[in-house]
C-alpha positions as CSV (number, residue, x, y, z in Angstrom):
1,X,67.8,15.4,54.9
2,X,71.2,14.0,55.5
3,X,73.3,11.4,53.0
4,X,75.7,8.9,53.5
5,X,77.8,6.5,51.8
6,X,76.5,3.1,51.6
7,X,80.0,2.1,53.1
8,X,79.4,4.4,55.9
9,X,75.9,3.4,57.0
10,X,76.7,-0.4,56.6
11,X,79.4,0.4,59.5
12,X,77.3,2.6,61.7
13,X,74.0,0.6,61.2
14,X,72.8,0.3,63.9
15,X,73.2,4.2,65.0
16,X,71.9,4.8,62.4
17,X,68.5,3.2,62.3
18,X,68.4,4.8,66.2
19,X,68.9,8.5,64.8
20,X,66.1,7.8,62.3
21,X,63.9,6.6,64.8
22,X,64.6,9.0,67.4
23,X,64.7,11.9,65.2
24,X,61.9,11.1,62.6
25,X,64.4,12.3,59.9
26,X,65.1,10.3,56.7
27,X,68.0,9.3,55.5
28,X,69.5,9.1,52.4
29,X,72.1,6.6,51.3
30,X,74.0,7.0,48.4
31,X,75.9,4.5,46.4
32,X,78.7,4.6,43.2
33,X,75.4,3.7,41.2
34,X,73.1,6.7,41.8
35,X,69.7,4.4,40.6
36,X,71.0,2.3,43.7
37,X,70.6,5.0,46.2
38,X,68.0,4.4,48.8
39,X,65.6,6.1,51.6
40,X,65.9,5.0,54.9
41,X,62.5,6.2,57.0
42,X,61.1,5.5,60.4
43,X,58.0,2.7,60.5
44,X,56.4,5.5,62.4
45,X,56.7,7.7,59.1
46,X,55.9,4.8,56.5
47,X,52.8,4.1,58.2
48,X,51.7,8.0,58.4
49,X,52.6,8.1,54.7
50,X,50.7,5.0,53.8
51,X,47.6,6.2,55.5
52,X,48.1,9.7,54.1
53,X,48.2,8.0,50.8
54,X,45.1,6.3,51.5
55,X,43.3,9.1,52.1
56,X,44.3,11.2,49.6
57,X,43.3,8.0,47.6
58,X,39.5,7.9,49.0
59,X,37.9,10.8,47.2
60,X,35.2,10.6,50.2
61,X,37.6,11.1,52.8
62,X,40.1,13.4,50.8
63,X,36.8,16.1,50.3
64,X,36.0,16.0,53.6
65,X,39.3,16.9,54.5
66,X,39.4,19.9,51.7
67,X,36.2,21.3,53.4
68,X,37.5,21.0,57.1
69,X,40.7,22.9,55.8
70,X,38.6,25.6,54.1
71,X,36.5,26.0,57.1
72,X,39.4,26.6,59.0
73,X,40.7,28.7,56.6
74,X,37.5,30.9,56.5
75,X,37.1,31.2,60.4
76,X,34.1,28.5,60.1
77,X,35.8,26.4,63.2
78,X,35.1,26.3,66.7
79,X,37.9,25.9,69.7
80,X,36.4,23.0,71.8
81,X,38.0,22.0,75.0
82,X,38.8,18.2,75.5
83,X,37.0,16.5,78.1
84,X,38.8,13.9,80.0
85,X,37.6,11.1,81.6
């Protein structure tokens, strides 16, 4: 994950909200005061993290996710081709 200086990313703002976007990479921006230093993420990613966060937060849905894994895991899963329509 890269880091810049605040001063740097306030100058280049623009390219840099591209290269996040384009290259689903955070970015870190420092700043003199280190509990000022932020994340800069796609919305792409903050959605995916939000709804990876939700299910981890539905114990219905985070199980069934924990036996699906261990299926696969245990050679329990089937190869299904996708039917188009």
């Amino acid at each position: 994950m890269e880091a810049i200086a605040y001063s740097h990313f306030r100058n280049h703002l623009k390219d840099y909200m591209k290269k996040v976007n384009d290259e689903f990479e955070p970015l870190i921006v420092v700043n003199k005061n280190p509990e000022e230093d932020i994340v800069v993420i796609s919305k792409s990613e903050w959605n995916s993290i939000q709804e990876t966060l939700a299910v981890a937060n539905n114990a219905y849905l985070s199980d069934k996710v924990l036996r699906g894994m261990a299926e696969v895991k245990a050679g329990k899963s089937q190869k299904r081709d996708l039917i188009e329509d």
